[in-house]
C-alpha positions as CSV (number, residue, x, y, z in Angstrom):
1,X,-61.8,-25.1,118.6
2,X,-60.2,-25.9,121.7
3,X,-58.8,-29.5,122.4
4,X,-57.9,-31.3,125.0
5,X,-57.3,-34.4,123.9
6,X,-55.1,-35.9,121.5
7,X,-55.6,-39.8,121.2
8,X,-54.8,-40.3,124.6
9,X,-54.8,-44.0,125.3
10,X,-58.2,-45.5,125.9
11,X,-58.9,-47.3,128.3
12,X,-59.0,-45.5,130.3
13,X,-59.1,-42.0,128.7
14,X,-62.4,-41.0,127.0
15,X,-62.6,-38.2,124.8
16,X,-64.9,-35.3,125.9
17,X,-64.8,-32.3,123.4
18,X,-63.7,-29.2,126.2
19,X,-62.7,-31.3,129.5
20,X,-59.0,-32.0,130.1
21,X,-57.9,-35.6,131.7
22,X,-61.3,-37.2,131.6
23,X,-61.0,-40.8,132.0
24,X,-62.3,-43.8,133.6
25,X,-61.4,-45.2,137.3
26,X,-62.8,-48.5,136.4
27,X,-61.3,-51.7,135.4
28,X,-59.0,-51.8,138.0
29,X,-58.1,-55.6,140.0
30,X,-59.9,-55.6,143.1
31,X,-58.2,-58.1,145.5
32,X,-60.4,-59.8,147.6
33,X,-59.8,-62.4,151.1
34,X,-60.9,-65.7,149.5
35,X,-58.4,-64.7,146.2
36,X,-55.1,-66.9,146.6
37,X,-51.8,-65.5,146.5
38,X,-50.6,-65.3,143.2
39,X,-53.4,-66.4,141.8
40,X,-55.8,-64.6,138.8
41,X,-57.5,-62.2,140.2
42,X,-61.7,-62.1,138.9
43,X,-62.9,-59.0,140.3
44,X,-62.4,-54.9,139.6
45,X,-63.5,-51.9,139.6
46,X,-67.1,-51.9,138.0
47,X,-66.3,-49.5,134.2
48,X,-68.5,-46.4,133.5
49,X,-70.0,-45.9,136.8
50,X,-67.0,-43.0,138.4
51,X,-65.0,-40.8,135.9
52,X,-62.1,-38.3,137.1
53,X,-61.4,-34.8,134.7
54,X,-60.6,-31.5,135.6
55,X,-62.7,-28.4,135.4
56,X,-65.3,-28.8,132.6
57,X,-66.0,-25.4,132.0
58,X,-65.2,-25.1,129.0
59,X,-67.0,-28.0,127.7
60,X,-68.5,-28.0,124.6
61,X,-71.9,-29.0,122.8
62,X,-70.6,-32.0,121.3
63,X,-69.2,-32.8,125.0
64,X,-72.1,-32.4,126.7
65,X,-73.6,-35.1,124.1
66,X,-71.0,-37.1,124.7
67,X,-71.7,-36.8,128.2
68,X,-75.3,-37.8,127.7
69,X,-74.6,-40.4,125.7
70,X,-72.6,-42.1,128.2
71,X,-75.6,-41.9,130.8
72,X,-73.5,-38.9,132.9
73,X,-76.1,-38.0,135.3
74,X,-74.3,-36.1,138.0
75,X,-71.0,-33.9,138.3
76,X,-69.4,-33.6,141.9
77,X,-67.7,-30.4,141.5
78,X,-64.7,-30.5,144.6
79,X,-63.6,-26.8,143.9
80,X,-64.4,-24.1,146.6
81,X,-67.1,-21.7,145.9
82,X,-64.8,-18.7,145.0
83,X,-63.3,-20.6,142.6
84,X,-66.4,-22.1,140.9
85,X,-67.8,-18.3,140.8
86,X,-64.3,-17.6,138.4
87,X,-65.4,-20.3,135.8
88,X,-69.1,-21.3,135.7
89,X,-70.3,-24.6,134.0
90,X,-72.1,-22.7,131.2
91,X,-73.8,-25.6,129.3
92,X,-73.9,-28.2,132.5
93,X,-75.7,-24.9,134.5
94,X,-78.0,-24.2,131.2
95,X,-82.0,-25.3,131.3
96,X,-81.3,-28.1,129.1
97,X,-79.0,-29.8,130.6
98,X,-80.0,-33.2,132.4
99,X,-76.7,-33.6,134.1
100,X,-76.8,-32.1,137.5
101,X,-74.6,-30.7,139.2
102,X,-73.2,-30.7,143.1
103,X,-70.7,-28.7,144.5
104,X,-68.7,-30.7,147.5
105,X,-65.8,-28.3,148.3
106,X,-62.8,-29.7,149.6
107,X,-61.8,-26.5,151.6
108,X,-63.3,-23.4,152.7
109,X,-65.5,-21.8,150.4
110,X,-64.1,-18.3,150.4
111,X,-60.4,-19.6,149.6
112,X,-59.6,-20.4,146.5
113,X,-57.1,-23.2,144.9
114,X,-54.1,-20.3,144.0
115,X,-54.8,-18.5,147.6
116,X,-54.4,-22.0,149.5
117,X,-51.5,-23.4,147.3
118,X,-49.6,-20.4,148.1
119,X,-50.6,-20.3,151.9
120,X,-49.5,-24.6,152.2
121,X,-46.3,-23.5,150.0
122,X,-45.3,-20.8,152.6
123,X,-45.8,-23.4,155.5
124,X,-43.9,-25.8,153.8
125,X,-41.1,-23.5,153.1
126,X,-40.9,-22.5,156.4
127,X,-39.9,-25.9,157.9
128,X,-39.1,-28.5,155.6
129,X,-38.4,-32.0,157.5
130,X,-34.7,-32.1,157.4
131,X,-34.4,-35.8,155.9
132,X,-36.2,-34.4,152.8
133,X,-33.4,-32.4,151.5
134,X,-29.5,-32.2,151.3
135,X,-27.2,-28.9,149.9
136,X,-27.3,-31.0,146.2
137,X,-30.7,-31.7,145.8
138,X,-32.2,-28.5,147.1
139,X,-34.4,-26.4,145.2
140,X,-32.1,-23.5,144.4
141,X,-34.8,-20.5,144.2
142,X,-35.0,-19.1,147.6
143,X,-37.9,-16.5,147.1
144,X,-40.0,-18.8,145.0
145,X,-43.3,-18.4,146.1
146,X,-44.5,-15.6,144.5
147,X,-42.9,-17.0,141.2
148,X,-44.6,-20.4,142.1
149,X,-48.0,-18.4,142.5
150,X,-47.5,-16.7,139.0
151,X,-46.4,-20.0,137.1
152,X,-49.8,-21.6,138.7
153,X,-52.0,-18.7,137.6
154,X,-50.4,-18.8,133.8
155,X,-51.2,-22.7,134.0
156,X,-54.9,-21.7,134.9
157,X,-55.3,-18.9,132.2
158,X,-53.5,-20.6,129.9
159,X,-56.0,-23.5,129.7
160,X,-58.8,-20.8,129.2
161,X,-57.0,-18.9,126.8
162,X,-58.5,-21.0,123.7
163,X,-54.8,-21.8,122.3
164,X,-53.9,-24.4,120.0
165,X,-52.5,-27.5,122.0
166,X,-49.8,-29.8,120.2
167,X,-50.5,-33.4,120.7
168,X,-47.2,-34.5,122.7
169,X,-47.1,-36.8,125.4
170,X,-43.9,-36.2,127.4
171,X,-44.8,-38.5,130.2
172,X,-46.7,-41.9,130.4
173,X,-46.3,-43.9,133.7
174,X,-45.9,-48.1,133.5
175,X,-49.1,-48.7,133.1
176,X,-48.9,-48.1,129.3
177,X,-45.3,-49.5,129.0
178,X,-45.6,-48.6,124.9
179,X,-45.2,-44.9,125.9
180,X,-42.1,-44.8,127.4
181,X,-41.9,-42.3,130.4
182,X,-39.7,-39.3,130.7
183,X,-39.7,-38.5,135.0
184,X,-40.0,-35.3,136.6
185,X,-36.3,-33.6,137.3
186,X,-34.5,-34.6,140.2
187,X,-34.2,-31.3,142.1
188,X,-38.0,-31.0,142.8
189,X,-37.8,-32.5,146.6
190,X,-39.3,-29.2,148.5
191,X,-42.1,-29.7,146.0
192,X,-42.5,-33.4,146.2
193,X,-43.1,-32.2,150.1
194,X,-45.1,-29.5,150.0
195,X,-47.5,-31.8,147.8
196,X,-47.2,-34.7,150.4
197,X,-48.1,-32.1,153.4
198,X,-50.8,-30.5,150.6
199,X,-52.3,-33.9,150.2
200,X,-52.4,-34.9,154.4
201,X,-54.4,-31.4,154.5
202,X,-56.7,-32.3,151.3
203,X,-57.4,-35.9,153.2
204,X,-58.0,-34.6,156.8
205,X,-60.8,-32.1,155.0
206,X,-62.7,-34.8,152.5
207,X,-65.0,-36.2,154.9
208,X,-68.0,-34.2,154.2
209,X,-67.5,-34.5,150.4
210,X,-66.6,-37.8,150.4
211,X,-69.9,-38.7,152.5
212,X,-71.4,-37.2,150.0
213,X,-70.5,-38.5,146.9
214,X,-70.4,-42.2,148.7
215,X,-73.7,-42.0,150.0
216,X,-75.2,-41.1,146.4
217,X,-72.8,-44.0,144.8
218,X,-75.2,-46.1,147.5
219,X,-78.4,-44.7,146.6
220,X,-77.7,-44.5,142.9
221,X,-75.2,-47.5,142.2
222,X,-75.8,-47.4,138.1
223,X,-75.6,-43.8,137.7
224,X,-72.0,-42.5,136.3
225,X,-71.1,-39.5,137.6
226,X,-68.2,-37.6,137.7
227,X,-65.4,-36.1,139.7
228,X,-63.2,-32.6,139.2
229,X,-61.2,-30.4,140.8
230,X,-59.1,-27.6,138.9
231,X,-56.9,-30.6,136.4
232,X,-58.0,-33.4,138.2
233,X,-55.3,-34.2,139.6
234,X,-54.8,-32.9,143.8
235,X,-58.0,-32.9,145.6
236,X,-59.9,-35.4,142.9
237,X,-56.7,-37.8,142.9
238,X,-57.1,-38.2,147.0
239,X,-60.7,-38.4,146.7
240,X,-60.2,-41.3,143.9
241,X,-57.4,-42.7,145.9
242,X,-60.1,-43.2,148.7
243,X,-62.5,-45.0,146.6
244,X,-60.1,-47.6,145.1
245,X,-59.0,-48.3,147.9
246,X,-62.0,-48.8,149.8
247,X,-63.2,-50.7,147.1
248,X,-60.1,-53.0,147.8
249,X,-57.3,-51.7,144.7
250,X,-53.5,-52.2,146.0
251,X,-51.8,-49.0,147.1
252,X,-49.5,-49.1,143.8
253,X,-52.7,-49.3,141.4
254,X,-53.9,-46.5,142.9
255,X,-50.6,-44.6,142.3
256,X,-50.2,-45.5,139.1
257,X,-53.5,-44.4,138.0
258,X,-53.0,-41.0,139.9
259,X,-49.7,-40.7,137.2
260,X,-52.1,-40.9,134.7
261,X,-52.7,-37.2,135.2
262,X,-49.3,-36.3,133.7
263,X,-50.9,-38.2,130.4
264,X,-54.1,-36.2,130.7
265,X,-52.1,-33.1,131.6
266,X,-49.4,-33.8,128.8
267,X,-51.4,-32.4,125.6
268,X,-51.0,-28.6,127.5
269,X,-47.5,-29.3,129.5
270,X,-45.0,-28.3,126.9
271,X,-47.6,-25.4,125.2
272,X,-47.9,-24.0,129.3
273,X,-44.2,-24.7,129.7
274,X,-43.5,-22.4,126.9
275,X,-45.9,-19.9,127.4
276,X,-44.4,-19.1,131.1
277,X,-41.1,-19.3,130.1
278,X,-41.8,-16.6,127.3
279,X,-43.0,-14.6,130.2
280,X,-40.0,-14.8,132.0
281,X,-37.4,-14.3,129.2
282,X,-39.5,-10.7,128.5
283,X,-38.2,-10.3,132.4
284,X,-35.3,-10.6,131.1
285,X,-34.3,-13.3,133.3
286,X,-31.2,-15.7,133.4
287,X,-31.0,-18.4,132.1
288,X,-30.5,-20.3,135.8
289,X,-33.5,-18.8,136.7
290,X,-35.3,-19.9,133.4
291,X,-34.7,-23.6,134.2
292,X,-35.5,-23.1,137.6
293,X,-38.9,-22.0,136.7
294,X,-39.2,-24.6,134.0
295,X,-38.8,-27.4,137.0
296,X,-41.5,-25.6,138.8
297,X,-43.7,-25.4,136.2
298,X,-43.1,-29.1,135.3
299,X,-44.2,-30.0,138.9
300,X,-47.2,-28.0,138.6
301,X,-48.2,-29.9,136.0
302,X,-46.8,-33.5,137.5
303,X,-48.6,-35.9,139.3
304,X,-46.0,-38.3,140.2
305,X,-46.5,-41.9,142.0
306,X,-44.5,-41.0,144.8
307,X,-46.9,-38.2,146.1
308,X,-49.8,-40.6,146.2
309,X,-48.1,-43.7,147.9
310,X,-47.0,-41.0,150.3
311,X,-50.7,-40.0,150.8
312,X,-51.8,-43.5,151.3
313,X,-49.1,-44.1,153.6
314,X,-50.7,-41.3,155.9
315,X,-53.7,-42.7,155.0
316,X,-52.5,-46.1,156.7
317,X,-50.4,-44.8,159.4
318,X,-53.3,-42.1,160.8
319,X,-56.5,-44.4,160.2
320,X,-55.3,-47.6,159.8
321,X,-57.6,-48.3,156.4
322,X,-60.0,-46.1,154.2
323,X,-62.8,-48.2,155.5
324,X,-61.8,-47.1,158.6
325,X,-61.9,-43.4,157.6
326,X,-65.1,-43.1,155.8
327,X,-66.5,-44.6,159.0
328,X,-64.7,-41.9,161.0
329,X,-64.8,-39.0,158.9
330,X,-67.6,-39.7,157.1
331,X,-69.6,-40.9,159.3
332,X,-70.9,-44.3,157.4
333,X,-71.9,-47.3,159.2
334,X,-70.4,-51.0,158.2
335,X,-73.3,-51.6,155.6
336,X,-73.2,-48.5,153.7
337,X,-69.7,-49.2,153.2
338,X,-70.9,-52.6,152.1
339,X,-73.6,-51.2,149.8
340,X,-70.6,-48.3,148.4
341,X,-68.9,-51.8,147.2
342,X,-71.4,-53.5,146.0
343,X,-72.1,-50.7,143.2
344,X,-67.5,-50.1,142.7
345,X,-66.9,-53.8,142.3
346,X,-68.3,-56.4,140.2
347,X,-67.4,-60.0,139.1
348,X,-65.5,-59.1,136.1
349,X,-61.8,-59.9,135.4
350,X,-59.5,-56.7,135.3
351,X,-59.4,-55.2,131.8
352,X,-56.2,-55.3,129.8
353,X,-54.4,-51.6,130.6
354,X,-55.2,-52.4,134.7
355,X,-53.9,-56.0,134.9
356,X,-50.8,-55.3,133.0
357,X,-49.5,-54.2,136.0
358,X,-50.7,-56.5,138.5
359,X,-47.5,-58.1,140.4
């Protein structure tokens, strides 16, 4: 049987038989205008009510109990319709299931995820801001898209193909200071930008599926529900990010629980790392191109802080506030945003993995 997790830490991970990097957003210190500064913070993010995973298509019976059991009563799939057609939620789409599910695509619906990371990669290739890169740092592959494109697709098939997955954990951001982190490699800058420019895209399209999932949280403030993407980690990490912080989590909170995706990911990372690698080696490539595609694989597979303080920085700098955006691109009106915090927040002090690294 396939596995995705390996006793991942929990809070906030929860273990779903068949779903990768499902966890809980909850728990989180939510800083409010009366608290003092400095002082002990006695609100957060309200546990059980908004969970973040990637694809659950493969999820399995006991899963879907799991699921159940935890009162799951709606899945807001984020993924365009051509990709959703590739992998179908067999048990969640099946007469007996009670969990519904809505699809809220971030993007057009007759692009897929691969088509689109390709098409932003060529973009970003094409003109890279000239502060983001010097002749040491650079990326050294010059023709690396259609390597990029066939390292992605491995990662995809590679976490359908039903292999066994080792339980390492090769990367663990601060907020679980007992797993010490191992960061991404330094030459990864055109990357880190074509994910910044990736994520500005992802925001400027969320409006109509962020209305959506907002104005349910409103109607239906005790329902959990979840939230995927392809890992969980692009469009549902920018879609997360703008519910924290709405809610009212710092910008670094939020950051650090977007790493949290390189735990979630980390069971598969070495197993997909390998498996492209082998690929390449039958190519008979060199060995500077072999580490060259190991870094790019890594990054496929990383979800580093930087990417989403960059995110919220556009965030800030475009709209001044994600209250401000959801009004804007969402179209909500000052008391549903009111109501949309009323069912994130309650009057519960942050749980022990979130407030370790309150500052």
């Amino acid at each position: 049987m396939y596995k995705y997790q390996y006793n991942l830490p929990s809070p906030p991970f929860v273990d779903v038989e068949g779903i990768a990097n499902f966890r809980d957003i909850g728990g989180y210190p939510v800083q409010s205008p009366t608290d003092s500064p400095g002082g002990r913070l006695t609100r957060s993010i309200r546990r059980g009510l908004v969970f973040r995973s990637g694809e659950p298509t493969r999820l399995t019976k006991s899963g879907m109990q799991k699921l159940q059991s935890m009162g799951v009563t709606t899945i807001f799939d984020l993924r365009s319709a051509a990709e959703a057609m590739k992998d179908v939620h067999a048990i969640i789409e099946s007469d007996g299931s009670r969990i519904e599910r809505i699809s809220v695509p971030i993007f057009a619906e007759d692009e897929d995820d691969e088509e689109r990371d390709v098409r932003r990669r060529k973009t970003d290739d094409a003109s890279p801001p000239p502060h983001t890169q010097n002749e040491s740092d650079a990326d050294p592959g010059t023709n690396s898209n259609t390597k990029l494109s066939a390292a992605y697709k491995r990662c995809a098939a590679h976490m359908h193909s039903g292999a066994d997955v080792r339980p390492s954990h090769p990367f663990h951001p601060s907020i679980h200071p007992h797993i010490s982190p191992k960061p991404l490699h330094k030459h990864a800058n055109t990357h880190i930008q074509g994910t910044s420019n990736g994520y500005r895209e992802i925001l400027h399209h969320a409006g109509r599926a962020l209305r959506t999932i907002l104005l349910h949280l409103k109607s239906h403030p005790a329902d959990p529900i979840i939230l995927h993407c392809k890992l969980g980690r692009d469009r549902t990490g920018v879609i997360i990010a703008l519910l924290l912080s709405l809610a009212g989590v710092a910008d670094d909170l939020i950051a650090k629980e977007y790493q949290l995706t390189e735990v979630g990911l980390g069971p598969m990372r070495e197993n997909i790392v390998t498996d492209v690698l082998g690929r390449e080696r039958e190519q008979s490539q060199s060995e500077e191109q072999l580490a060259m595609t190991r870094k790019k694989v890594d990054c496929l597979v990383g979800a580093r802080e930087k990417n989403m303080l960059d995110m919220l920085a556009v965030l800030k700098r475009e709209f001044g506030s994600a209250e401000v955006f959801v009004r804007e691109k969402c179209g909500l009106e000052e008391w549903d945003v009111q109501a949309v915090r009323s069912a994130l927040v309650v009057d519960v002090a942050p749980c022990h993995y979130a407030a370790g690294v309150v500052r």
